[in-house]
C-alpha positions in Angstrom: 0.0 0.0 0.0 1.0 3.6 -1.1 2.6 4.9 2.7 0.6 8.4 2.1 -2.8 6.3 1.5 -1.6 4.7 4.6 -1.1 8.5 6.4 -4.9 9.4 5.6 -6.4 5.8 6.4 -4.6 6.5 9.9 -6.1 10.2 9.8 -10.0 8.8 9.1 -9.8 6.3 11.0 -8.5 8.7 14.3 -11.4 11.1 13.7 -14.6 8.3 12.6 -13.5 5.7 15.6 -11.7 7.6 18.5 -12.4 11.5 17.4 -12.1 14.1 20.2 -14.2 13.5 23.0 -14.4 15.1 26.4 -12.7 12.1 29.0 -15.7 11.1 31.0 -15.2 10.7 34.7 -17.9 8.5 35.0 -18.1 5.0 36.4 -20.8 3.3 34.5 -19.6 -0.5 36.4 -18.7 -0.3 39.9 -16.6 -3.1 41.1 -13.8 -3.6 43.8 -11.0 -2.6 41.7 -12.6 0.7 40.2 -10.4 3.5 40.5 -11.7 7.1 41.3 -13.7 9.0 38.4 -10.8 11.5 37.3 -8.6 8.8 36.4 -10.3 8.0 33.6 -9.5 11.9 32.8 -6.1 9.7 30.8 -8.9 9.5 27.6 -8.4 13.2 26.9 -4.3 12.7 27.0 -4.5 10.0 25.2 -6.8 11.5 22.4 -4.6 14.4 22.0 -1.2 12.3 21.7 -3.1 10.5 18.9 -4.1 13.4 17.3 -0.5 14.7 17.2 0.8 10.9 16.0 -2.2 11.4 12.9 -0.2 14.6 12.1 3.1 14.1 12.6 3.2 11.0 10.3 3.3 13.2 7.4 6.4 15.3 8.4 8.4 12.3 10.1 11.4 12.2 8.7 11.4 8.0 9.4 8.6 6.8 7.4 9.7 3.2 8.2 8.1 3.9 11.7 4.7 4.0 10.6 4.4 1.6 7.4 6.5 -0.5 8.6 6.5 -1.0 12.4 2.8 0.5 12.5 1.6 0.0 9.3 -2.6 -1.2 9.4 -2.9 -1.8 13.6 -3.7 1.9 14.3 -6.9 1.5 12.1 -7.6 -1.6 13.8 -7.2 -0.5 17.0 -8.9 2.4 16.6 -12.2 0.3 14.8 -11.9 -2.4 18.2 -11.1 0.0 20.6 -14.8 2.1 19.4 -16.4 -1.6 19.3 -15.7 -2.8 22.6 -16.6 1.0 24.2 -20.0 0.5 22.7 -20.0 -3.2 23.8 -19.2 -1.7 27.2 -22.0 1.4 27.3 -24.3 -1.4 26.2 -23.9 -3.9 28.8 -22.7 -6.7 27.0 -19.6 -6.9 29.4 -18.1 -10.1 28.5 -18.0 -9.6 24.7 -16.1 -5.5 25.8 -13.5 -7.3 27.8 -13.1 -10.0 24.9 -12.7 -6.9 22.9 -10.1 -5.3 24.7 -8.1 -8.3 25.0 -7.5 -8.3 21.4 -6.5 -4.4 21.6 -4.1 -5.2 24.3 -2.5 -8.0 21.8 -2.6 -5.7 18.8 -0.9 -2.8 21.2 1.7 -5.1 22.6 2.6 -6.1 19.2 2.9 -2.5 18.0 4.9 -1.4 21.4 7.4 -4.5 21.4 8.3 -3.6 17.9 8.8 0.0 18.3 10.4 -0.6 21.7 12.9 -3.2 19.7 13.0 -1.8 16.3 13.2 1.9 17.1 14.3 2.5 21.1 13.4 6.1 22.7 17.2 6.5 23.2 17.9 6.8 19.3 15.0 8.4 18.3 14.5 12.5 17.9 12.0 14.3 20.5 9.6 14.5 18.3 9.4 10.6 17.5 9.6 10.0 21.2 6.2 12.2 21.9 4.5 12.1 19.0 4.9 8.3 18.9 6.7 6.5 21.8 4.5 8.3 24.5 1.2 7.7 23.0 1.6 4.1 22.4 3.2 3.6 25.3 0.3 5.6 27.7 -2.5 3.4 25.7 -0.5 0.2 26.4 -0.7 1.2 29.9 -3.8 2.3 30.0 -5.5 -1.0 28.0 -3.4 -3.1 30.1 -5.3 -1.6 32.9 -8.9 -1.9 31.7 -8.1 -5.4 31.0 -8.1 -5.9 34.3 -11.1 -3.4 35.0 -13.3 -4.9 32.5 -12.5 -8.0 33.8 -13.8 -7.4 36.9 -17.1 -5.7 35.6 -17.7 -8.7 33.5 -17.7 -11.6 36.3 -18.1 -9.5 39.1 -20.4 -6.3 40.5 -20.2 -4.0 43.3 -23.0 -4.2 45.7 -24.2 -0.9 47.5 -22.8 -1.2 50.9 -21.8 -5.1 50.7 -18.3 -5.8 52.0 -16.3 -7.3 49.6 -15.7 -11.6 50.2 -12.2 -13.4 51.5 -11.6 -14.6 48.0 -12.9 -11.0 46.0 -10.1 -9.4 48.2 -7.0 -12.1 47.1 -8.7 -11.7 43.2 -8.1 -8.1 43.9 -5.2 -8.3 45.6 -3.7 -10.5 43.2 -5.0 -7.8 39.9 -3.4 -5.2 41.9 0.2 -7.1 42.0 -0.6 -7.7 38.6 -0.7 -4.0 37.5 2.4 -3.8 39.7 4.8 -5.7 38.1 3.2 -4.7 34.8 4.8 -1.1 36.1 8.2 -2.4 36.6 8.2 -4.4 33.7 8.0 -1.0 31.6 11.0 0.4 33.8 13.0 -3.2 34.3 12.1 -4.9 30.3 12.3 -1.3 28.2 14.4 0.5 29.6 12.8 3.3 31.7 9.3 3.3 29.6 8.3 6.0 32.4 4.8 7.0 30.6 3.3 3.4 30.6 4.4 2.9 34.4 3.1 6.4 35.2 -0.6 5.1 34.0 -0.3 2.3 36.5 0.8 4.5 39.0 -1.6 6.9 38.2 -4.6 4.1 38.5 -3.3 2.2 41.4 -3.6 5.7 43.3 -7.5 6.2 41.9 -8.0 2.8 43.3 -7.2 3.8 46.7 -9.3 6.8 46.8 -12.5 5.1 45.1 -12.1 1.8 47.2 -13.3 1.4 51.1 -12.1 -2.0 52.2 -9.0 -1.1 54.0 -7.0 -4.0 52.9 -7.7 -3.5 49.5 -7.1 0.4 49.9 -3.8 0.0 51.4 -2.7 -2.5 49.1 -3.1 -0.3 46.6 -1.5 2.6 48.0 1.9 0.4 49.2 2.0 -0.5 45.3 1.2 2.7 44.1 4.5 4.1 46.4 6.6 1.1 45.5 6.5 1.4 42.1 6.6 5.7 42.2 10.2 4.7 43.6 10.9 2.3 41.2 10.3 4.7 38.7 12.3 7.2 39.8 15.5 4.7 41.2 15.3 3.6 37.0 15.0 7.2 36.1 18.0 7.6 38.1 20.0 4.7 37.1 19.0 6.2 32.9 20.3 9.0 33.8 23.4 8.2 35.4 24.6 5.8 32.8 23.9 8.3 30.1 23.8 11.9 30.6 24.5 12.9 27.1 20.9 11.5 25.9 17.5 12.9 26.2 15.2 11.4 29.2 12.4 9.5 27.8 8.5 10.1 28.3 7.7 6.5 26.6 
């Protein structure tokens, strides 16, 4: 395929199946792993970074990046990605998460190959915002709704009912999940501080939504573990090389 017919495929399929739309900041499923309304705020980031990877395609001075490493899975994410929100707003639970299991295989495919192909450390700025940090926050950010959707789909909050012995480890054991999820970005990729910074950013919407204190705490001790892991790898990038650019994804 011709790489510009490939540029405005990309473009359509941005503003037809994910489009600028206000973040919503509310929870339509409540379960025992919700986080807080406002992290769900990360929508409007991530629209915006994919609006500036639609234009920025056609002044990268790399095309290989996006026919080759790229190429069709932004137009399907974007096509499953509107399918399972509408699976989602339309109660079919199951079927959403389904749906966002294949995004998070399509994504992980796209991020392992530009985490392999092209690292952050020897690509410009602009490559590193434009395209590292948005596929690297929706990574993040998938990964976590897997988990989220998950929940919704097999399991419902009841008003005022005290989450079970066994809900807690499940939750627990999501939230340890997530965790090393975090420190696999900094640990696997080499400092990928934008995907661990959703995780962070979740686990600590967790802990305000949730009530049970064990799993509130949980969540806050991983939410402060991993902050430090962040910033001992930031640390650690920076130290080995000072001559190169800190990454954002």
């Amino acid at each position: 395929m011709p790489p510009l017919l490939l540029k405005i495929l990309n473009v359509l399929a941005y503003f037809l199946f994910i489009g600028i739309k206000f973040p919503t900041f509310k929870i339509i499923y409540k379960t025992y792993i919700s986080p807080a309304p406002y992290v769900y705020g990360i929508w409007g980031l991530i629209h915006l970074l994919f609006l500036g990877f639609v234009i920025y395609q056609f002044f990268a001075k790399n095309e290989k990046i996006i026919t080759e490493n790229i190429g069709w899975n932004f137009i399907n994410i974007a096509i499953v990605n509107s399918t399972g929100d509408i699976l989602y707003q339309s109660d079919y639970l199951l079927f959403s998460w389904i749906a966002t299991l294949v995004i998070f295989a399509i994504i992980s495919f796209v991020y392992y190959r530009l985490k392999t192909h092209y690292p952050v450390r020897k690509c410009i700025w602009n490559e590193n915002l434009f395209i590292h940090a948005p596929f690297s926050i929706y990574h993040g950010w998938i990964a976590v709704l897997v988990v989220i959707r998950g929940f919704a789909a097999f399991s419902e909050k009841e008003p005022g009912e005290s989450p079970s012995v066994l809900m807690k480890i499940l939750v627990v054991l999501a939230l340890l999940l997530l965790e090393m999820t975090a420190v696999g970005y900094i640990e696997k990729f080499k400092g990928d501080v934008a995907g661990a910074a959703v995780i962070v950013w979740t686990l600590c919407g967790i802990a305000v939504e949730q009530d049970d204190p064990v799993i509130r705490w949980v969540a806050v001790f991983f939410a402060i573990f991993t902050t430090f892991h962040i910033i001992k790898g930031l640390y650690q990038i920076r130290k080995s090389d000072e001559e190169q650019p800190l990454s954002l994804g």
